[in-house]
Each structure stands twice: as C-alpha cells, then as structure tokens.
ZAMARGU-4260 file (C-alpha; in steps of 0.2 Angstrom, whole numbers, plus 5000, padded with zeros to 4 digits):
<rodrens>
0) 5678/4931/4551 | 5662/4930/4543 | 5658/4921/4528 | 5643/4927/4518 | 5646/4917/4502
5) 5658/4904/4495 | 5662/4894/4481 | 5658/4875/4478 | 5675/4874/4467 | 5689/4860/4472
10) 5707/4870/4473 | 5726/4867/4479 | 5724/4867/4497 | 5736/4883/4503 | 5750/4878/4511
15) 5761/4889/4517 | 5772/4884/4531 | 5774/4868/4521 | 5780/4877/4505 | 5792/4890/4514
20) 5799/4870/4522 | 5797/4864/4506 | 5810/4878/4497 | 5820/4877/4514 | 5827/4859/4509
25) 5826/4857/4491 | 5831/4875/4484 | 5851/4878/4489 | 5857/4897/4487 | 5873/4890/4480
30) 5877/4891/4461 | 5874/4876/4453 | 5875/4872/4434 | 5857/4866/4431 | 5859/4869/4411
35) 5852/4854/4402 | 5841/4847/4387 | 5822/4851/4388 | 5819/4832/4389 | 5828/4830/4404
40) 5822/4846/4412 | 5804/4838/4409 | 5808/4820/4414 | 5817/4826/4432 | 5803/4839/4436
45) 5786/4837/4429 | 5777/4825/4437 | 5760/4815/4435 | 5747/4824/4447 | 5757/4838/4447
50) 5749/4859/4449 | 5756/4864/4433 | 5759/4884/4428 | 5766/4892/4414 | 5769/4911/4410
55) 5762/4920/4395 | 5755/4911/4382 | 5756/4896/4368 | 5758/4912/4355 | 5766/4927/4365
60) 5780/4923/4372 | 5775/4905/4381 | 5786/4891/4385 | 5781/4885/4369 | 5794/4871/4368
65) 5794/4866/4387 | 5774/4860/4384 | 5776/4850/4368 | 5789/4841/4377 | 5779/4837/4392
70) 5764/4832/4380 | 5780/4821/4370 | 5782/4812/4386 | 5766/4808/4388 | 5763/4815/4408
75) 5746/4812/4416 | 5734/4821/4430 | 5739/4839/4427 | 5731/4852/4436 | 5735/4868/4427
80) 5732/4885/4430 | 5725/4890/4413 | 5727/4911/4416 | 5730/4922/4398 | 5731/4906/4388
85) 5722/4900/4370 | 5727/4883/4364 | 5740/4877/4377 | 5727/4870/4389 | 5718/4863/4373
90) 5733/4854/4367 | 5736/4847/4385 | 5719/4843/4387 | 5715/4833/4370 | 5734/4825/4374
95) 5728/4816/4391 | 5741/4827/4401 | 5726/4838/4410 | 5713/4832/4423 | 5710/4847/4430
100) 5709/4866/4425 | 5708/4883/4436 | 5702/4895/4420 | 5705/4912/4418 | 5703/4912/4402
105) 5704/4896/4388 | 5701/4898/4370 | 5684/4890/4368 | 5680/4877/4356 | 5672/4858/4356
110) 5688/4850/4362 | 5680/4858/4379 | 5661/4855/4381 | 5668/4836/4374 | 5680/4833/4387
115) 5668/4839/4401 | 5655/4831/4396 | 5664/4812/4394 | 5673/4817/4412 | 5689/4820/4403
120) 5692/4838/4414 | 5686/4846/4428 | 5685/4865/4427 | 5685/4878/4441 | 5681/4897/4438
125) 5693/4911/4440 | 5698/4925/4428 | 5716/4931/4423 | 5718/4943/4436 | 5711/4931/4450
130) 5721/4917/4444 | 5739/4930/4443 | 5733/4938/4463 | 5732/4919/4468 | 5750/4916/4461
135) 5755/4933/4471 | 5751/4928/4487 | 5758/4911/4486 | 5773/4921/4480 | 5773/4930/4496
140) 5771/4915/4508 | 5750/4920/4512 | 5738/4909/4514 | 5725/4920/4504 | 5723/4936/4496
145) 5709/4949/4496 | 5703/4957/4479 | 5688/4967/4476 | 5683/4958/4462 | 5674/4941/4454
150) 5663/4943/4470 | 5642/4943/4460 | 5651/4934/4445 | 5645/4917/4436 | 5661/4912/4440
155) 5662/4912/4459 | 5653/4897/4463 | 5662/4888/4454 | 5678/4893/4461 | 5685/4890/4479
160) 5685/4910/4482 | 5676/4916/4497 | 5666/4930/4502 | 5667/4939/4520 | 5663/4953/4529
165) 5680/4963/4529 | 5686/4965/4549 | 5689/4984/4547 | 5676/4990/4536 | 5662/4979/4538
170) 5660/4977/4520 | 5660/4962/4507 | 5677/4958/4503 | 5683/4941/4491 | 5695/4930/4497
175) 5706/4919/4485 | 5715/4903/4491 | 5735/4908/4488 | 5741/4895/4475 | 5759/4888/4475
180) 5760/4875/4460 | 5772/4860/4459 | 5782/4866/4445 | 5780/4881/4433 | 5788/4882/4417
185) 5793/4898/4410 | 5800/4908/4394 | 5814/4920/4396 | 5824/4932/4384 | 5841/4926/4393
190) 5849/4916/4406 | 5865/4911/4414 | 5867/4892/4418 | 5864/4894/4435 | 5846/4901/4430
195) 5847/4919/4434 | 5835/4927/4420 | 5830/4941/4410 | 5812/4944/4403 | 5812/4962/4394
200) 5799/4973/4391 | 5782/4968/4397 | 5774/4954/4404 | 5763/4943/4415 | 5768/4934/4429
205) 5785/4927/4426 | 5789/4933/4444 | 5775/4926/4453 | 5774/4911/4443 | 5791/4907/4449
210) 5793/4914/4466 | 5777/4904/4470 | 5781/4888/4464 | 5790/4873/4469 | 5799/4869/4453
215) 5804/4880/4440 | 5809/4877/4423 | 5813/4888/4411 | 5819/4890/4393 | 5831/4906/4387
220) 5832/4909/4370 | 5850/4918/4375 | 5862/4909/4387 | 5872/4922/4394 | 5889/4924/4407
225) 5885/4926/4424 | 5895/4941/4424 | 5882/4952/4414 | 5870/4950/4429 | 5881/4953/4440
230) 5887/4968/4431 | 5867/4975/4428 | 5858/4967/4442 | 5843/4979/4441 | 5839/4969/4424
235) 5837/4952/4434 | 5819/4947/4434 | 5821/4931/4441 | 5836/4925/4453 | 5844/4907/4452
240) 5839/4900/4469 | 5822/4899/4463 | 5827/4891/4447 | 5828/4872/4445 | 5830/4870/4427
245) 5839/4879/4412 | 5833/4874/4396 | 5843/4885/4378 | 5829/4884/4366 | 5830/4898/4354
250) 5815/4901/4346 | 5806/4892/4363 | 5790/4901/4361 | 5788/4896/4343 | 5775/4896/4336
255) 5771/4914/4345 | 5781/4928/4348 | 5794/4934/4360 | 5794/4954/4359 | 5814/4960/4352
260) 5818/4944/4345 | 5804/4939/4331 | 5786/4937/4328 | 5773/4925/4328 | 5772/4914/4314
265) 5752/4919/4306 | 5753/4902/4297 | 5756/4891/4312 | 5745/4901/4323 | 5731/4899/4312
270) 5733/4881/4310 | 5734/4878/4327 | 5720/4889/4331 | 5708/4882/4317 | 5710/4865/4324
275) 5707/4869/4343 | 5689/4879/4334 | 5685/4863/4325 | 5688/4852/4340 | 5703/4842/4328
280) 5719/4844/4337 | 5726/4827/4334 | 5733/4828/4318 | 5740/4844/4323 | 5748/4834/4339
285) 5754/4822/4327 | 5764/4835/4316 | 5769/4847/4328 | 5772/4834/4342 | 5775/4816/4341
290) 5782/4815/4325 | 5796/4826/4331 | 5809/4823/4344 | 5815/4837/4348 | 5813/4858/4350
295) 5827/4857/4339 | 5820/4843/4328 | 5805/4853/4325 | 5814/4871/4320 | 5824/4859/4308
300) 5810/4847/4299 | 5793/4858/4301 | 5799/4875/4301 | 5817/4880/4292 | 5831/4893/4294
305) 5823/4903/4279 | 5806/4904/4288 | 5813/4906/4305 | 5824/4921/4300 | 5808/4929/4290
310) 5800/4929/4307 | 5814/4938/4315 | 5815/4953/4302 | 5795/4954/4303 | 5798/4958/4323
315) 5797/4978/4321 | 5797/4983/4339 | 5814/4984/4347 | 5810/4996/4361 | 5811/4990/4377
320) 5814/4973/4374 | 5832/4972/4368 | 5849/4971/4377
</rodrens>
C-alpha cells in the first residue's frame, strides 16, 4: 500500500494478536464476584506506564470518582486518551499521573502550554471522532481503521495517522493505528456484581472503550440482581466478561451529571473550570482530592445529602434514561 503522507506522532503500537491472547488468559467467561471498594479496584488495575481510557467526561457522566482516586494514589506515566474530555486530563496532568496525551479535545488553559513547555507531557493530535474510530477498531480486533477525515488538518502530523492511496479507488484514504489501552475506567447507570452493565440514554464510547481494552473498571451508581439482565438482556450495554472491576459509587460522576438520575453541580463545575482557566488547580486538588479519602468521604465532608438531593430534583429529563 502506498503511503503519501504520515504523521511524526509517537502512538500505542497496535497489537492485535497479542490483545485477543492477552483477553484469552486473563478474562474467564465464568461469573465472578468482582464487586469491591474503588481504592481497591484502582490499586489492583491501574498501573504506572499504563494507556489509560475513560468514557464521557469529568462533568457528564464520567467516572468522576474512579479518577480522583487514581490521582489519591498518586500513579505515574499515564498515557491517556483525552477524547470529549475538559478538566480530567488537566487534573491528571498538574497531579504527575500523566506523561503522555492522544488529544481529541482538552480544555485549554496555562496548566497546558506550562507543562509542555517544562517537558511535563507529551501531546499527540487527534480529534474526538478520530480518538472513538481508534478505540473501535481495537474493539474489533483490527490493526487499523480507515476514516475519511483529519487527512490536510494541523493535526495530522502530529499524530501517528497515515495517509495512502486506498487499493480499490486509488484515492487518499487516512489510516488510524487501532488502539487497545491497558485499563479503561467507565461510568454506568447500573451493574450486577459480576459487572454486566446498563448505560441509558445516549452516549460516547462506553462500548468501545471497554471492548477494546485490557482492563475495565467501572463504577454503577445502582447495583442491581443478575436476574434483571437476564430478564431484559437487550438493555445490557456492557457484558461481564469484559469487566474486571465493580465499583457502587452513587453520585460517581459528581461533580457532572449522569442523565435520569441528577444534574451537574454549576457551583463545582465552575470551581473546577475557573482553576484549570487560570492555570491553579492545586488547591482545588487539595480540597476535592487529598484532603478526602474516599468517594464517600467527599459526598459526606464537601458536598452534603441536602445538596446532593437539590441536584437530583434539578435533573428534568427523565426520557430515555430511566429504568
């Protein structure tokens, strides 16, 4: 095939044959109980080095509690795929738990320019639709994916993408390396113990995410019986065997929304989004992270049952997203 023009970006190397061995031993078909606290979860799973994913964002429906809890223990060397995100790759960034960042899209700031320029991160170019195709065909076992986009952008040289002369047409075509990350952490509206989930409504690339990745954490604001998937399987979005982790954590995406269940919190999200603009986020870490131990520490010292049910009965839109 020829190649006409390609990217100076570093990327994860596709692998496929050595994911589909990699799932072959470590991900039994069997139903396990794999319920357990979120520091656990992050302390078995989450390594230093690792490709790091997550679904949605830090204030729509994001794992929310899972990434304070990897910033609490303090991991290193990250390499995350920053696709549809605002502050969480700030946050991870100004911690020291990022090194590198695939960006489809960040919310800018000076945390950014500062950190590239002392050397802090590396970042590579995508977009949000490049970084989800990438996810899809490591979720289907390819070693790449052809779009017919980001081809002419700014951000193509600075990617690992590809540009070839398509085989059948004879025309331009971009290739995108398939990416299978280490471990992906992701919100869901409900799970059993076994880690059979529900997302309701719409959504990003909870499927992908976790079909493509070699761990999987996620957090349920609901833990359900196993018997209610088996009784509506149609409404399973993600199946156990992919699942390596169960974390309850009800009001996980906090401070954002999860659609159905409540709203974002403005005050929080302002907060938070003042001090990535301003290029300040440690006392926000301090408050909202370190001085905390816990999901459930947090609900109970910095935000309170009064608030937390205000931000359920300011959630108006029920369709589509409810049980």
């Amino acid at each position: 095939m020829e190649i006409i023009a390609e990217g100076r970006g570093d990327y994860l190397k596709p692998d496929p044959a050595g994911f589909r061995a990699w799932v072959r031993d470590h991900k039994p078909r069997t139903l396990i109980n794999k319920l357990m606290s979120e520091r656990e979860a992050v302390q078995r799973f989450v390594s230093d080095g690792d490709y790091f994913a997550y679904d949605c964002n830090y204030f729509q429906r994001g794992p929310s509690a899972l990434i304070r809890e990897v910033i609490r223990q303090g991991k290193k060397d990250l390499w995350v795929c920053g696709k549809f995100t605002y502050v969480a790759v700030a946050l991870l960034v100004e911690a020291g738990c990022a090194s590198k960042v695939d960006i489809g899209f960040v919310g800018f700031g000076p945390w950014l320019s500062k950190a590239v320029a002392a050397g802090r991160v590396q970042t590579y170019e995508y977009s949000n639709v490049v970084m989800t195709y990438r996810l899809q065909a490591g979720a289907q076992g390819l070693p790449f994916i052809a779009v017919r986009s980001f081809g002419g952008t700014d951000g193509f040289p600075h990617s690992g993408a590809k540009l070839v002369k398509d085989p059948f047409s004879g025309k331009p075509v971009v290739l995108l390396p398939a990416l299978n990350p280490d471990v992906s952490i992701i919100h869901v509206h409900q799970a059993d113990i076994y880690g059979n989930a529900r997302v309701f409504g719409t959504g990003i690339a909870h499927v992908e995410c976790a079909l493509a990745s070699k761990k999987v954490i996620l957090s349920a604001e609901e833990i359900i019986e196993t018997d209610e998937f088996r009784r509506d399987p149609g409404r399973t979005s993600i199946p156990h065997f992919v699942v390596d982790a169960v974390v309850h954590a009800p009001f996980g995406a906090y401070p954002g929304a999860v659609q159905g269940r409540y709203t974002s919190d403005v005050a929080h999200v302002v907060e938070c989004f003042g001090a990535m603009m301003q290029g300040n986020l440690q006392p926000y870490l301090e408050k909202w992270v370190y001085s905390v131990s816990s999901h459930e520490e947090t609900l109970e010292k910095r935000v309170g049952w009064k608030k937390l049910q205000e931000l359920q009965r300011r959630e108006t839109i029920r369709e589509g997203y409810t049980v």
